[in-house]
LOVEXMI-96257 format. One record per residue (C-alpha): y, x, z; residue in one letter; residue number from 1. Coordinates in steps of 0.25 Angstrom, whole numbers, plus 5000, padded with zeros to 4 digits. Layout:
R     py     px     pz   aa     i
R      Y      X      Z    A   NUM
...
END
This chain:
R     py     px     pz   aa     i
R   5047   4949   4942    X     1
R   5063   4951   4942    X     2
R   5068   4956   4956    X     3
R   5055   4956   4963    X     4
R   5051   4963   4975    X     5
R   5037   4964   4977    X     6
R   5025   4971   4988    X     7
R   5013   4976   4987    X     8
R   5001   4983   4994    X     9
R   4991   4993   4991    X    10
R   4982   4996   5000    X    11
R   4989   4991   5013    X    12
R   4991   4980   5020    X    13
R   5005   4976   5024    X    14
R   5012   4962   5028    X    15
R   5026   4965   5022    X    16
R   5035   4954   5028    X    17
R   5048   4949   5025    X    18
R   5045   4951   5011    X    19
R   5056   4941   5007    X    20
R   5066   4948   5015    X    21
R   5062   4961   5010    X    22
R   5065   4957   4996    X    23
R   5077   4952   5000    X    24
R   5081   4964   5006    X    25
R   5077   4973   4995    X    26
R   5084   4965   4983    X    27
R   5097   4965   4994    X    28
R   5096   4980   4994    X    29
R   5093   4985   4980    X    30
R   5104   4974   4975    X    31
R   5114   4981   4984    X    32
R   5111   4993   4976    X    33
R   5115   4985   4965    X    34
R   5101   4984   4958    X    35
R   5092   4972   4958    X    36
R   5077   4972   4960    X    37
R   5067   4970   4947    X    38
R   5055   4972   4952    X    39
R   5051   4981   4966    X    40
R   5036   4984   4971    X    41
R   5034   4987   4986    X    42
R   5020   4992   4988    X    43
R   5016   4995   5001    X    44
R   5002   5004   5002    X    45
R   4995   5015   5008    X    46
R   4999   5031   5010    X    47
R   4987   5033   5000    X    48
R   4990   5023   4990    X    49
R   5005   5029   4989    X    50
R   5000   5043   4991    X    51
R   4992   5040   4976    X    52
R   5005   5035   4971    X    53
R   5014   5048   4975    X    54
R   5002   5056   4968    X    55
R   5001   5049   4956    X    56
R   5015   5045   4953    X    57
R   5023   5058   4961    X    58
R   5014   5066   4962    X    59
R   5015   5070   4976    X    60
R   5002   5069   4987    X    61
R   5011   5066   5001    X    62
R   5011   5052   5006    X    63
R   5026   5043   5006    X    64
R   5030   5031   5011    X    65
R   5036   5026   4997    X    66
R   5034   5030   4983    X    67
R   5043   5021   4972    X    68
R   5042   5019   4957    X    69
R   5055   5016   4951    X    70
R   5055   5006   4940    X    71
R   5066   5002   4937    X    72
R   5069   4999   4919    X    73
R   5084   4993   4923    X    74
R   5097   5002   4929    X    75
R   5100   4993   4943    X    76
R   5086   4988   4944    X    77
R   5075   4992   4956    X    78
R   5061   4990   4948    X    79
R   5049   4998   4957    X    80
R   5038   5000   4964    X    81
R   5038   5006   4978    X    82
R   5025   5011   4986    X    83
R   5027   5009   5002    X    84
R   5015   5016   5010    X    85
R   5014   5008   5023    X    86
R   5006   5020   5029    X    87
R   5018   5030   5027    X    88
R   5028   5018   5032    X    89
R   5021   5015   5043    X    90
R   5020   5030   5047    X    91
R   5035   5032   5045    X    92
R   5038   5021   5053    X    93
R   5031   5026   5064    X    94
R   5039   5040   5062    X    95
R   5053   5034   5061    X    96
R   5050   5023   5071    X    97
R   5052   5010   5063    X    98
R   5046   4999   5061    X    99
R   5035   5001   5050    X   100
R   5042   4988   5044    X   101
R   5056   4995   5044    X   102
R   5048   5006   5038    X   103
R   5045   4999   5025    X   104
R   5057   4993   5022    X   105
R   5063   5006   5024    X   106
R   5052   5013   5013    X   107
R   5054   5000   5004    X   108
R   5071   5004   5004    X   109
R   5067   5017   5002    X   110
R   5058   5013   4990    X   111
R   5069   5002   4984    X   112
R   5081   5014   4987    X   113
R   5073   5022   4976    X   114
R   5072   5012   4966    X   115
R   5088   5012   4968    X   116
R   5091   5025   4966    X   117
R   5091   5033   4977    X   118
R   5082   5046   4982    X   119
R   5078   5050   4996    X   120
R   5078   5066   4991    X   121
R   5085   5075   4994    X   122
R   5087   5073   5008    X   123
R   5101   5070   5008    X   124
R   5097   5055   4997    X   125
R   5087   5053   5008    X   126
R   5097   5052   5019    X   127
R   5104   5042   5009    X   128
R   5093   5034   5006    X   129
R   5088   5033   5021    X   130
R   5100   5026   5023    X   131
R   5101   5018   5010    X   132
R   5089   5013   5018    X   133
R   5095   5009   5031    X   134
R   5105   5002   5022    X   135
R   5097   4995   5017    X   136
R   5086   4992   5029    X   137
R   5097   4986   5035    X   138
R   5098   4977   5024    X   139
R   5087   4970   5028    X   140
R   5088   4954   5034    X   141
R   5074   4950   5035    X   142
END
């Protein structure tokens, strides 16, 4: 499946919409990083489904909003996997006073900017990245 976007869910239940408009805006911001998609997995679940996923494949036992598997075979390719948890979005969006919404697309940039390169640690490539994310937030046209 060349260049596809596709989502998934594990163990919640979420009505993503817009979904044409969000491929749209992804393939339109990971080709203005010069890459092209190959295949990207969005999977939207629970703090305890991605909480198993940070132990098993990082080793750590703390909850996150997003967890990405990079893999890519091909220099200028994005090629991955990326875990959302909706509890940890929802919760955030709540604390930053957006919309739960806004919030996801923000985590799935934030996710998608990882299979492009770029770190949020130290503190100083988080600044960066947070606003390589309002760059491309504003992107969106749907």
């Amino acid at each position: 499946m060349k260049g596809s976007i596709n989502f998934f869910t594990e163990d919640v239940k979420l009505r993503l919409e817009k979904k044409s408009g969000l491929k749209a805006w992804i393939k339109t911001s990971v080709q203005a990083e010069k890459y092209k998609i190959t295949e990207l997995n969005f999977v939207f679940c629970s703090d305890l489904y991605l909480l198993e996923i940070n132990k098993q494949f990082l080793n750590h036992s703390t909850f996150t909003d997003v967890i990405t598997f990079d893999n890519a075979e091909d220099v200028g390719t994005v090629s991955g996997d990326i875990y959302i948890s909706i509890d940890r979005v929802s919760e955030n969006a709540f604390k930053f006073g957006v919309s739960v919404v806004d919030e996801i697309h923000r985590v799935m940039m934030h996710g998608v900017l990882h299979l492009l390169g770029y770190k949020d640690k130290p503190k100083k490539n988080k600044v960066f990245m947070t606003e390589m994310e309002n760059k491309y937030l504003a992107l969106r046209n749907f």
